[in-house]
N, C-alpha and C positions, 0 to 999 in steps of 0.2 A: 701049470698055469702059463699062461701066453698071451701075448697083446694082441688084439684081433686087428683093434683101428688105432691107427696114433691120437693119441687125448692132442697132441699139437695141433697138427692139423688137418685129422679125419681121414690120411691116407689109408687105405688097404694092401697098400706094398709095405711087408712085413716081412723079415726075417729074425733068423731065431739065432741063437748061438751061445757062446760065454764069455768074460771078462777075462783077457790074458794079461798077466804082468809077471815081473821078475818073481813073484811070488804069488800064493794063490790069491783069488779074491772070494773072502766068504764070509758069511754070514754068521756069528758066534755070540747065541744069546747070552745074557749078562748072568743069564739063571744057570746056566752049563755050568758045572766046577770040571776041571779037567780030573782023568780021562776020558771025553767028552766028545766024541769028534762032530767035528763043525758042518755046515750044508755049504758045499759049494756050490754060489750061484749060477741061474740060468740067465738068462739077457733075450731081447727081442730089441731090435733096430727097427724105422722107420727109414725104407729106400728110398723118398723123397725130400724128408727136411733132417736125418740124421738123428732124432730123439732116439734116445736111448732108457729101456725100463729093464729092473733087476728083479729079481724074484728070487727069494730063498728055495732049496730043496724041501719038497713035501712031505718026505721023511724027515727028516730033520725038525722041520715044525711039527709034528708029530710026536717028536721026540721030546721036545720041550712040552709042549701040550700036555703029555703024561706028567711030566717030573715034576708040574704046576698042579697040578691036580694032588700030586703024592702029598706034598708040600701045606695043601691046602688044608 
């Protein structure tokens, strides 16, 4: 999954990429018990007004989607 237009302000200048920090950035459902490994996110930029959108790994949501089900 990927931002086509920015919801800000309707640009079509789009890039893709990820969230870098001293440590990862990701996504760690509350339903995971460890060991469990986490989705690390993807990101899309707006090269006009700089918005920024996250999006978890779609395995990852997959992953939890099962475990919810099992559970169920």
């Amino acid at each position: 999954m990927s931002m086509k237009t920015c919801p800000k302000c309707g640009s079509d200048k789009i890039d893709s990429g990820q969230i870098v920090s001293a440590g990862v950035v990701e996504y760690r459902s509350d339903q995971a018990r460890s060991p469990f490994n986490s989705g690390k996110c993807k990101a899309s930029a707006c090269l006009d007004c700089g918005y920024v959108e996250m999006y978890a790994n779609s395995i990852y949501l997959q992953k939890i989607k099962d475990l919810m089900k099992k559970q169920a």
